[in-house]
N, C-alpha and C positions, 0 to 999 in steps of 0.2 A: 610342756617341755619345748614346743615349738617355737613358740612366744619367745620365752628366753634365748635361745639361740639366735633366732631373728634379732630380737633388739640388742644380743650383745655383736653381733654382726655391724647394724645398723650401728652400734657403740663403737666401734673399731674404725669402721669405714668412714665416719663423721670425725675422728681425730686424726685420721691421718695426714694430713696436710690442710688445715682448718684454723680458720681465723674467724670473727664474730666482723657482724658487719650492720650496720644502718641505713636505713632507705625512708626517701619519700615516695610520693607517689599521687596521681591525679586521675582518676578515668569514668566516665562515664556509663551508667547501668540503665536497662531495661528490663524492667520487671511486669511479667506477666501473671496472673493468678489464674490457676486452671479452674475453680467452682464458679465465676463470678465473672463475669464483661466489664475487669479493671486493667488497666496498665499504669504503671508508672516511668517514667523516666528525670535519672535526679545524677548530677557530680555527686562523687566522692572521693574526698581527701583519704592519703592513708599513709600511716605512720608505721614503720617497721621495724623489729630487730631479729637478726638470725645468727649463727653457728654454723659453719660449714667450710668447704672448698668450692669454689665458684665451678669448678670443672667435673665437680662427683656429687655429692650427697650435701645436704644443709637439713635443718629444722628454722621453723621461720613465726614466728609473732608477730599479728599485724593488730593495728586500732586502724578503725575506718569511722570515718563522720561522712554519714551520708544525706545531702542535702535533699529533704525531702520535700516534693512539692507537689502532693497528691492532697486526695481524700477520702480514703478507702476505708479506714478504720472508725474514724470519728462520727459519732452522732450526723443523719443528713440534718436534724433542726438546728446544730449545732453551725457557727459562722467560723469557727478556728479549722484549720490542714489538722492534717496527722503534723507530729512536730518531727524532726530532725533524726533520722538513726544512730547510735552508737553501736560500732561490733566489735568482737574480739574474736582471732582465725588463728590458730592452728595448723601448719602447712608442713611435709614431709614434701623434700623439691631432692629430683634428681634432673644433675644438666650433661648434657652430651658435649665432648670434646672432638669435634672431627676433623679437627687442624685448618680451620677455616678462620676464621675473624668473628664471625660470630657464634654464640652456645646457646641452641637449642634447652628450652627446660619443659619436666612437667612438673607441676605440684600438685598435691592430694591433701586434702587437710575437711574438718570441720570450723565449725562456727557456734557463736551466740549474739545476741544483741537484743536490743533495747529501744525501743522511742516511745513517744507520751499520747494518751489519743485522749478526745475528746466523749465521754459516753458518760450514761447518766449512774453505771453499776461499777466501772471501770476509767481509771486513768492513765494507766500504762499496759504497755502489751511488751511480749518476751519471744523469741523467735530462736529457733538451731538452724543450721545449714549445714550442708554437704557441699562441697568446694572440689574443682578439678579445674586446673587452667595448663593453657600452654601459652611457649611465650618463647623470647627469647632475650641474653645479654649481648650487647656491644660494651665490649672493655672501651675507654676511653685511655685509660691509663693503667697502671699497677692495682691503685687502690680505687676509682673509682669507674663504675658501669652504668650503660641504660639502657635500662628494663622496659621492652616491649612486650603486652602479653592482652591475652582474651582468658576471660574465667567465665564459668560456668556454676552456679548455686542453685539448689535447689532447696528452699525455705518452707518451715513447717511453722505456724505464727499459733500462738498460745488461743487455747478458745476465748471468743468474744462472747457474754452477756446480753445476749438481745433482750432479754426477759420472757421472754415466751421462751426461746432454748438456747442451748452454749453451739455455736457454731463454730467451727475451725475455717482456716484457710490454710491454700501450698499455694507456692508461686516458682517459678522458674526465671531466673535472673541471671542475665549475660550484660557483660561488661569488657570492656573494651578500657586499657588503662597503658599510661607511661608513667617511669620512678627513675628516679637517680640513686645508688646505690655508692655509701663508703667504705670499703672493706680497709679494716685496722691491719 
């Protein structure tokens, strides 16, 4: 009965003053893995759509291509990287209005995705995340803003086939990103 109430709150608060809006978005990740002595660091592009009031509550859709330039997952006899990430996020964003110029946000959202590796049992690998970022808007104009922000993910990656046994990986990845945002 909680739930319900929450989300039709959440339902309420989301149409009150609410328009859908579009974004790009460009920032840069560091990805650490806590089992293993890897790191990565790779751009990623991100593609957005959301529902909201830029000054209250939104729900938010992101596609992210993340350009990968590691080798962490692939065979070491193997001569190919891990190839390229694709995600897809999930984000409940609430932004603070404090009569200043700029809004304060946070988001909370999960994740999934996808990229191709190299192994001799295995050719793709699947991953979830957990997502929290802060950030903030500068309105430019009416309809459109930019989105300064740091995220924080913590990724749980599908077990790898070593042949001797199924291994898993987490890693902790922060990201550092600016978007241009068109709100309709």
């Amino acid at each position: 009965m909680k739930k319900i109430i929450l989300f039709l709150l959440l339902y309420a608060s989301i149409h009150a003053d609410s328009q859908p809006y579009i974004g790009l978005g460009y920032g840069i990740s560091n990805e650490n893995f806590t089992a293993i002595e890897a790191v990565s660091s790779s751009p990623v592009a991100i593609l957005k759509a959301g529902y909201g009031d830029i000054k209250s509550y939104a729900v938010e859709f992101s596609l992210e291509y993340t350009m990968n330039q590691s080798k962490i997952f692939s065979s070491s006899t193997s001569s190919a990287n891990d190839s390229n990430k694709l995600g897809f996020n999930v984000n409940l964003l609430k932004s603070f209005d404090f009569d200043i110029y700029i809004l304060p946000f946070v988001k909370i959202g999960f994740g999934t995705g996808y990229l191709k590796i190299n192994r001799a049992l295995q050719k793709h690998l699947t991953y979830g995340s957990f997502n929290a970022t802060l950030g903030t808007y500068v309105p430019l104009n009416n309809d459109i803003d930019l989105e300064l922000g740091y995220e924080y993910r913590h990724l749980s990656y599908e077990k790898i086939d070593t042949v001797v046994e199924k291994t898993s990986y987490d890693s902790n990845l922060h990201m550092a990103y600016i978007g241009l945002n068109y709100r309709f």
